[in-house]
Structures are given as C-alpha cells and as structure tokens.
C-alpha positions in Angstrom: 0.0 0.0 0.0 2.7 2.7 0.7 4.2 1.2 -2.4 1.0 3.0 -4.1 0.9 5.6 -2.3 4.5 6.7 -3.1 4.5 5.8 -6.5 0.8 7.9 -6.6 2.9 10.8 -4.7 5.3 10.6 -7.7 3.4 10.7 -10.4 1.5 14.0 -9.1 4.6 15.5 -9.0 5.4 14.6 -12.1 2.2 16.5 -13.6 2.3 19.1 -11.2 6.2 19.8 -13.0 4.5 19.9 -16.4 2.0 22.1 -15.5 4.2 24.6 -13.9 6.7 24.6 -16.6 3.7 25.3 -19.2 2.3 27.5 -17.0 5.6 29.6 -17.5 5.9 28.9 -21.0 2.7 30.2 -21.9 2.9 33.3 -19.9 6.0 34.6 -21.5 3.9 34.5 -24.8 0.7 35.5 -23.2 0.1 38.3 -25.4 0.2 36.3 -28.4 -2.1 33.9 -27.4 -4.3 36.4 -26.2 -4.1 38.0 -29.7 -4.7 34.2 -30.9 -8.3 33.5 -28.6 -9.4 37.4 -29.6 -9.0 37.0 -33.2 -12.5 36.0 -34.1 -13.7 39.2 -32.2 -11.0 41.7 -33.5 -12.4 40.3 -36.9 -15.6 40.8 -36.4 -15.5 44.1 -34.8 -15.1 47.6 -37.2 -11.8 48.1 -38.1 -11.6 51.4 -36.1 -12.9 49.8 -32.9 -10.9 47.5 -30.2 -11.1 46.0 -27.0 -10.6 48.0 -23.7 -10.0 47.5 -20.0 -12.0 48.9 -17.4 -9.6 47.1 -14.4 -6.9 48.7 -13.7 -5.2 44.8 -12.6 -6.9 43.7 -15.9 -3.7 43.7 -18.3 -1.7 42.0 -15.9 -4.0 39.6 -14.3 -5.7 39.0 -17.6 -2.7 37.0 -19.0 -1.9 35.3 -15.7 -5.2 33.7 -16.0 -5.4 32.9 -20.0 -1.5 31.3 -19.1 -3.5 29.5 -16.1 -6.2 28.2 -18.5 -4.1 27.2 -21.1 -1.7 25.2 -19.0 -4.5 23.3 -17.5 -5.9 22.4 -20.9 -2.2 21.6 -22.3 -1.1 19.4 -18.9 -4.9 17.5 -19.3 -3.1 14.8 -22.1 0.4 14.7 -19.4 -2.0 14.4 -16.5 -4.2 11.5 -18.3 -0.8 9.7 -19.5 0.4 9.7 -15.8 -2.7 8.5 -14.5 -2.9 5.2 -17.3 0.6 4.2 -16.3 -0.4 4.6 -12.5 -3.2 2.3 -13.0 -1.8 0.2 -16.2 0.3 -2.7 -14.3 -3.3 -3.9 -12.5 -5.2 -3.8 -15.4 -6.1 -7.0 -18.0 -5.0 -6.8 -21.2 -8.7 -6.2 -23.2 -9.2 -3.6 -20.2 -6.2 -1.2 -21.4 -6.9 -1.5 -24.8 -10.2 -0.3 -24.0 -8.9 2.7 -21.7 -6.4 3.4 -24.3 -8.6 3.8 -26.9 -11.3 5.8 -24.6 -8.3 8.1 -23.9 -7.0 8.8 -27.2 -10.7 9.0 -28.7 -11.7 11.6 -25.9 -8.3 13.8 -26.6 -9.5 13.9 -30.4 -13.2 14.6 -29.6 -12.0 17.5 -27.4 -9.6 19.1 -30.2 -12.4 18.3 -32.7 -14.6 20.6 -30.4 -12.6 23.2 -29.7 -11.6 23.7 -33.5 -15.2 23.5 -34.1 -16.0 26.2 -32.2 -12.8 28.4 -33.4 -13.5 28.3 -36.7 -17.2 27.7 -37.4 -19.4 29.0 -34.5 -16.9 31.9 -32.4 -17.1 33.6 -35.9 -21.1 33.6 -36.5 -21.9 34.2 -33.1 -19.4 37.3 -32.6 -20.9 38.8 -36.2 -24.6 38.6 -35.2 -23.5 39.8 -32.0 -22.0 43.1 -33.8 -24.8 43.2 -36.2 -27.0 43.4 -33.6 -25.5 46.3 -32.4 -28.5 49.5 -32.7 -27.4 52.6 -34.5 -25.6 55.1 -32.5 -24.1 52.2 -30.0 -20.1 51.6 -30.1 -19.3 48.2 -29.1 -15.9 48.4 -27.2 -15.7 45.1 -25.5 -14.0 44.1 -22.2 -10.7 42.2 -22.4 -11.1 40.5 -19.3 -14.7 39.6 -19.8 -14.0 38.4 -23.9 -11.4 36.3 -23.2 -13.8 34.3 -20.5 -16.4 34.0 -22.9 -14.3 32.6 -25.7 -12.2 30.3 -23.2 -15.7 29.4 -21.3 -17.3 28.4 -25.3 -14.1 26.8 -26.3 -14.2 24.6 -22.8 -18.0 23.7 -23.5 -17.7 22.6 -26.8 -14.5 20.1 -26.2 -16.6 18.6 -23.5 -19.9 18.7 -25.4 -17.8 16.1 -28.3 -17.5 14.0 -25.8 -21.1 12.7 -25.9 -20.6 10.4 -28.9 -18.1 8.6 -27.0 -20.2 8.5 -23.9 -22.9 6.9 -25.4 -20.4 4.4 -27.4 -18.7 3.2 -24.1 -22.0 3.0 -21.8 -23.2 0.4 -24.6 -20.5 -1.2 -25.0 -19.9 -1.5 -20.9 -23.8 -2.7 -20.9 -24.5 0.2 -18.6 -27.1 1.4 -21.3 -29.5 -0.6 -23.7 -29.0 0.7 -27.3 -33.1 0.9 -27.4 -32.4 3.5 -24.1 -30.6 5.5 -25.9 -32.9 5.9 -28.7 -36.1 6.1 -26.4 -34.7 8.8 -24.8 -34.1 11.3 -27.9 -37.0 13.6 -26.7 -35.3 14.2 -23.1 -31.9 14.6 -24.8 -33.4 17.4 -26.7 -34.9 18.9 -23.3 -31.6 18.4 -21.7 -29.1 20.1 -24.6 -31.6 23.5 -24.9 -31.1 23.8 -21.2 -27.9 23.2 -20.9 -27.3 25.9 -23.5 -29.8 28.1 -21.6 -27.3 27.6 -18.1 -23.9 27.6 -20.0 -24.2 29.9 -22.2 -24.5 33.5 -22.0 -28.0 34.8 -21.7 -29.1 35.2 -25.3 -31.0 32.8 -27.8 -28.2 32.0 -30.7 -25.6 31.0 -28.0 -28.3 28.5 -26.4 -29.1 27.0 -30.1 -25.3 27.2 -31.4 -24.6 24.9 -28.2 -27.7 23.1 -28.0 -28.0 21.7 -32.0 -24.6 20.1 -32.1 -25.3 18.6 -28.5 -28.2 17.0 -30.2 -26.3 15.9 -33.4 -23.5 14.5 -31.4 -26.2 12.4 -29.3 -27.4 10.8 -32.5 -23.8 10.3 -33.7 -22.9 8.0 -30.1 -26.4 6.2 -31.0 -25.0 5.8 -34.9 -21.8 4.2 -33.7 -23.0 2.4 -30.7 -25.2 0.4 -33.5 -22.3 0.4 -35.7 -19.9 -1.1 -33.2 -22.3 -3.4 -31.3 -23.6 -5.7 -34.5 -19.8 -6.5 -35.4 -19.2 -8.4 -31.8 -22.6 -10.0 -32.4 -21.6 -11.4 -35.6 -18.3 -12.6 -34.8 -20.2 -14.7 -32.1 -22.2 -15.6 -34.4 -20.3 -17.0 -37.2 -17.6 -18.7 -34.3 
C-alpha cells in the first residue's frame, strides 16, 4: 500500500512539474495567445474599434489567467498519461486497450470541439452579435470579460464532443441498452436546450449554437453504438 501511495505521490509530482513549466511557457507569450483567442472578435469588430480594459489589474491579471487556463488544458493529455501508467500494471490486457482507446478517442473529440468552435461558430456568433448592435451604440468590448467567454465556449464545446463517446462506451460497458438511448431522444433534446440556456451567456443563438450540435453528437454515439455493437454479435455468431 505505501508502495502506491508513493508511486501515486510521484506521479503527481510529475504532472504538477508539467504544469508549472507550461504554466511559465505560456505566460511569456501570453500576449500572443491572447491575440490568438481574440481573433474572431477583432475580426468581427469595425476596423476602427478594439477591446478595452476597465480594471486597472486587468492587463496583468488577464494573461496570468489565460497562461493559467491554457496550462491546465495543455497538462490534461500529461495528467491523463500519468494516470494510465499509475493504473496500467493492474489492469487486464482487453481492459487497457479499451482505456487506451477511450483516452486517445476523448483527446481527439475535445480538439475536434474546440476547432469547431474556433473556426465555425466563435465567428457567427461574434458577427450577429456586432450586427446586432443599434445605431448610434459603439461596441468596445471588455478584455477580461472576452477572453472568458471565448475560453468558457471553447471549454463547452470540447466537452460537449465527448457525448458520442459516452454513449459508445455506456453500450459497449452494458451500462445502457441501445433501445435507451434511442427512447430517450426527446429528453436529450430537453436536456441540450437547457444546458445551453445555463452555459451559455444569456441570449437565444448562444443556447441553439450549443444546443444543436449537443443534439447531433447524441445521434452520432447512437450511430456508432449500432455500428460497433452488431460486429461483436456477428463474430459470435459465425464462431
């Protein structure tokens, strides 16, 4: 037991390393990443117009915490790694494949979502927002408060691509009948709009721009759930 508990000890250490080594990485080139994250607003925002801050702590503690953020996100994979070799030696041999799969499966479905959002719905959302603007109203936005709302969207959609995979494994561990998960399509529905309506900033597009894809990617898990549940079946089967 204190075997474990040192070998636990030293594996925290380990990640707790990373993540301070990150943490000083990314702070020396906090203001590029900061110009990184804003992009989507500075785009959509008039060219003569640009962010402001109404702290007077905000330009310094502003980066602090975007380096903070980031260095959580980027010491998540380190942290993951440490933990599967932790818990690796007492595992069978089907059982790590599984986790291993689950692991690198979840790390893509989180960079899948956070791209998504990047690229396709930051963009949208921060034009309709400027649009939206009435006549005679300049919008100067906060730093402090912009960078939260793009980190906060970015953190909601990695998590939200994890559903597929949810549904996949809770099949595949039995812990869900496939006709559960397809009986329960009209709570789902329920459940994404509000989710979007307590994650999101108060306003209707953020709710639905979180809300749809939470919706596709349930139908997706159910999609491979059937995909990946007849093939075990059928190998059964034919043995």
């Amino acid at each position: 037991m204190l075997n474990h508990l040192l070998e636990l000890r030293r594996r925290a250490l380990h990640v707790f390393i990373f993540f301070a080594a990150l943490f000083l990485l990314l702070f020396f080139f906090a203001a590029d990443l900061f110009h990184l994250l804003v992009r989507p607003l500075m785009q959509a925002l008039p060219s003569q117009d640009s962010l402001i801050a109404t702290q007077i702590t905000s330009p310094l503690l502003t980066p602090i915490k975007l380096a903070a953020d980031a260095a959580i996100l980027g010491t998540a994979p380190f942290a993951l790694l440490q933990a599967w070799r932790f818990a690796s030696p007492g595992l069978y041999q089907h059982e790590k494949a599984t986790i291993r799969w689950g692991i690198i499966g979840s790390m893509l479905l989180y960079c899948a979502g956070v791209l998504f959002c990047f690229y396709l719905v930051l963009p949208f959302m921060l034009q309709f927002f400027v649009h939206a603007v009435p006549t005679g109203v300049r919008l100067m936005p906060d730093m402090t408060y912009a960078i939260d709302f793009i980190t906060r969207m970015l953190l909601l959609f990695g998590l939200c691509f994890q559903v597929p995979l949810l549904c996949l494994l809770c099949v595949r561990l039995q812990l869900v009948q496939l006709t559960t998960l397809k009986t329960m399509r009209p709570y789902i529905i329920v459940a994404a709009f509000t989710l979007g309506m307590l994650l999101t900033p108060p306003d209707v597009l953020s709710q639905i721009m979180l809300a749809i894809p939470l919706c596709m990617l349930y139908e997706t898990g159910i999609i491979l759930a059937v995909f990946f549940t007849k093939q075990p079946r059928h190998g059964v089967a034919s043995g």
